[in-house]
C-alpha positions, 0 to 999 in steps of 0.5 A: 407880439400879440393880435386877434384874428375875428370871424364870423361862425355858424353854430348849430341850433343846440350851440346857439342855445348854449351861447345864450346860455353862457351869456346869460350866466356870464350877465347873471354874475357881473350883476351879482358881483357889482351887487356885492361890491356896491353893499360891502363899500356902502355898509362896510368901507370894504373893496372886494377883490377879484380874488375874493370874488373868485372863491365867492363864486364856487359857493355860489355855483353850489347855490345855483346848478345851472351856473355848472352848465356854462365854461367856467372861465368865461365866469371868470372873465366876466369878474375880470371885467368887473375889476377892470371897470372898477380899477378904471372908475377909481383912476379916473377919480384920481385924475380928477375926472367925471368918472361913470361908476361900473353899470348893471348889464341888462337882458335887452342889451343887443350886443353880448360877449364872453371869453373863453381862456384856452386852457389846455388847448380847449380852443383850436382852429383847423382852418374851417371850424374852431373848438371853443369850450362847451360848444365842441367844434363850430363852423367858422369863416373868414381866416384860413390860418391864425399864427401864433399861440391862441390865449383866449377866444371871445364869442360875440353876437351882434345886433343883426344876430350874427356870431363872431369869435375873437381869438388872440394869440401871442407870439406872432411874428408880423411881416414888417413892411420896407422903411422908406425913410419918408416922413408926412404930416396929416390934417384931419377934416370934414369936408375931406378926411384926411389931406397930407404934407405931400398934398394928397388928398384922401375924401371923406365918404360920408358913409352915414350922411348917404345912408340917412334917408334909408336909416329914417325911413326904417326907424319910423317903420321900427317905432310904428310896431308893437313891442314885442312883436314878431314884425317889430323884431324884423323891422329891428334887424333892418335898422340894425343890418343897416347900421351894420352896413355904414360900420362896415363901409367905415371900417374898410376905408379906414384900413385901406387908408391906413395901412396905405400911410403906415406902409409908405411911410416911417413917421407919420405925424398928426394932431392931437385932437380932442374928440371928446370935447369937439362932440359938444358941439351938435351942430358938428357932432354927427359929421365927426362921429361919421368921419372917426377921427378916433378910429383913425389914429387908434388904427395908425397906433397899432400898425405902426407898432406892429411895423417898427414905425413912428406916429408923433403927436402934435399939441392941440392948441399948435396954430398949425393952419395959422403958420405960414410953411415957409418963413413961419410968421403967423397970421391971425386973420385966418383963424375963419375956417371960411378962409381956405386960401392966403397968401403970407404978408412976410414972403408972399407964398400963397397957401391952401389951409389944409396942406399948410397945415399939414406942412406944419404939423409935419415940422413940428413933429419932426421937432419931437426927433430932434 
């Protein structure tokens, strides 16, 4: 099985100028090869191919010294990248989809990367430091040990400035967690994030909402500087710290929550939300954005994998708040999210919305097993 250890590192003043180095190389090459990419289709109906982009960019490191100077499998992967983009853009085309055509990579871009393949074991980790190609070995903190064999390690900067590296190995052998044979409806909300068949209820933080004030207090400050200025380079890295602080206040909840369902339970069954279209509505827009309904189930996807569990998907027209979780009759009069407690005209139960229909789409999962 395959997983990524991220940490933060600390390079040198001379590894910081080659990491700017190979960013620059690694932007310099995409935007080449998208050039050439775009000028064979419209001249000549030709597609180039990440192999013919390969022996293109031996020539052009003769052309060009400097390209020498950076990994060249980080070259590499930028080409890889482009395909990639490319092989998307052409299978959204066929779905039908509005696709959005592979886009040049700019200098003022804040967030950069790059990966670096490990070749001949030319990336290690001993605990304290990794060895990444080019850089030779960079203080590291985070992890005391990474399982399994490294493939690859992507070093990234964020927009506060700080370095991370991304490795990940293959081969990993991850602790399975008991099977409890217990099964649990999830219903994903805003004013509690998460409440579950069992009736536990998980809140919403609201980790942006709290942070509001603070983030446009500090944005004025930002759009009062001068471009390019040193002032305006320190009010950018406030904001961006700040940023950095609500995804790291997200991202925590979200692991703490997930793991805690994955680990208690063997199926967990949610519904399949479109979140793509429910962010068109700008009235809701940020409040979703906020309580990362895609991160949460992207997060229950894969430990579930990981611990040989089962996450099952319930269709997103399903009227599972309408349903009564007893007799199963159907009252329309509770489609006003405003209704948050009824009672069933057929048996008489009384329900909270949000553990009804969490009960159901519990049930209706199950459905898929049978």
């Amino acid at each position: 099985m395959e997983k990524a250890y991220k940490f933060r590192i600390y390079p040198t003043s001379e590894q910081e100028m080659q990491i700017q180095r190979t960013f620059g190389c690694c932007r310099y090459v995409f935007n080449h090869f998208l050039a050439r990419r775009k000028v064979a289709y419209e001249e000549h109906k030709e597609t180039m191919s990440f192999a013919v982009c390969c022996r293109e960019l031996t020539k052009l490191k003769q052309e060009h010294n400097w390209l020498i100077d950076v990994d060249a499998t980080a070259l590499q992967s930028a080409l890889r990248a482009l395909d990639t983009a490319y092989q998307g853009f052409f299978r959204r085309v066929k779905k039908g989809e509005k696709p959005g055509y592979p886009r040049f990579k700019s200098k003022r871009h804040n967030r950069k990367s790059y990966t670096a393949k490990n070749n001949s074991s030319t990336v290690a980790f001993d605990g304290y430091r990794i060895r990444l190609p080019k850089l030779g070995w960079v203080s590291a903190k985070g992890f005391s040990e990474i399982k399994g064999r490294i493939l690859n390690a992507t070093v990234s900067q964020s927009p506060s400035g700080k370095y991370f590296v991304s490795i990940c190995c293959t081969g990993v052998d991850i602790e399975q967690a008991e099977h409890s044979g217990a099964a649990i409806g999830l219903d994903m909300g805003l004013k509690t994030l998460a409440i579950t068949s069992d009736g536990a209820v998980y809140p919403n933080h609201k980790h942006l909402s709290k942070s509001l004030k603070k983030l446009a207090r500090l944005q004025r400050r930002l759009s009062r500087k001068p471009k390019g200025s040193k002032r305006r380079e320190k009010a950018r890295l406030q904001v961006a710290r700040l940023h950095e602080r609500v995804s790291g206040q997200r991202d925590d909840a979200l692991h703490k929550l997930t793991t805690e369902l994955v680990r208690d339970h063997d199926v967990i069954c949610v519904e399949k939300l479109k979140v793509k279209n429910l962010l068109r509505n700008h009235r809701l827009a940020r409040s979703i954005s906020d309580a990362s309904w895609g991160e949460l189930k992207r997060q229950l996807a894969y430990k579930v994998a990981w611990h040989g569990k089962r996450l099952l998907e319930v269709d997103t027209f399903f009227p599972s708040s309408q349903l009564c979780s007893i007799c199963g009759h159907q009252n329309a009069e509770v489609k006003n999210p405003a209704v948050r407690e009824w009672a069933c005209p057929e048996c008489g139960a009384v329900h909270d919305r949000d553990v009804n229909a969490a009960r159901n789409i519990l049930r209706e999962g199950l459905k898929q097993i049978a």
